[in-house]
N, C-alpha and C positions, 0 to 999 in steps of 0.2 A: 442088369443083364445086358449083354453085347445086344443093336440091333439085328443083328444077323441072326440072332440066336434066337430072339422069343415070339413068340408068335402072338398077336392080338386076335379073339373071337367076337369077328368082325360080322361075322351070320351068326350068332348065339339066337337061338332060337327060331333061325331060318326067316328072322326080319328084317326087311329093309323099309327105311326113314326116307323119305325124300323131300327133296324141295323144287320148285317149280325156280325157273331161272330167274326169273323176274323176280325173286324174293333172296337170293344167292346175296345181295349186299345188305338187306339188311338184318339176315342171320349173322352176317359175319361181323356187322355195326355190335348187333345185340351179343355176340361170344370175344368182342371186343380183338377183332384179328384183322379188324378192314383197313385203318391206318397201317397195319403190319404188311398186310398182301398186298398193296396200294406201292410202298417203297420197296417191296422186292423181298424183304425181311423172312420170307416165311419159306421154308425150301420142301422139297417132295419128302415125303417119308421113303419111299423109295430110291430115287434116282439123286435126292440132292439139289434138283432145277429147281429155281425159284416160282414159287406157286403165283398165277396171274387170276384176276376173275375170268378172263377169257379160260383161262387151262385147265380151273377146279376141278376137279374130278372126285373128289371123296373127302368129308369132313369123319373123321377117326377118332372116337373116344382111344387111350390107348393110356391104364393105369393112373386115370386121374387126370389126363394132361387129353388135349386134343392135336392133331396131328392133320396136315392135310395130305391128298396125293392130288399126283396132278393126270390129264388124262393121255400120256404118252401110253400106247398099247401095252409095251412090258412092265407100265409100271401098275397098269387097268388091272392085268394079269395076276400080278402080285397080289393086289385089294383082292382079287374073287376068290383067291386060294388062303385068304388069313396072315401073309407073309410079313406084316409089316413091324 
């Protein structure tokens, strides 16, 4: 399905997961994406930018595959309504 087109249920069950920042690297050690986001390799599920540890904004289950956003307001926007 096109990205524009599907929507991921990103509140299913009206939960949110978080992580404290201080543990942001080694989630990402452990989902094996830090070497990725380190060289730039890993881009917004929204906007395209390349996802930084400074930018992180949202780690995204989305049909098997994980997906990050980064925290540009409209892309923030996107995550809260399921858009991505």
């Amino acid at each position: 399905m096109e990205k524009s087109k599907r929507k991921t249920r990103i509140m299913e069950n009206n939960t949110i997961k978080a992580v404290h920042d201080d543990d942001i690297i080694s989630l990402l050690r452990s989902l094996q994406l830090y070497d990725l986001v380190s060289d730039g390799k890993i881009k917004c599920a929204f906007c395209e930018g390349a996802i930084t540890v400074d930018n992180l904004d949202a780690i995204i289950p989305d049909d098997g595959k994980i997906v990050l956003s980064c925290n540009n307001a409209t892309c923030h926007a996107k995550l809260l309504v399921g858009n991505c």
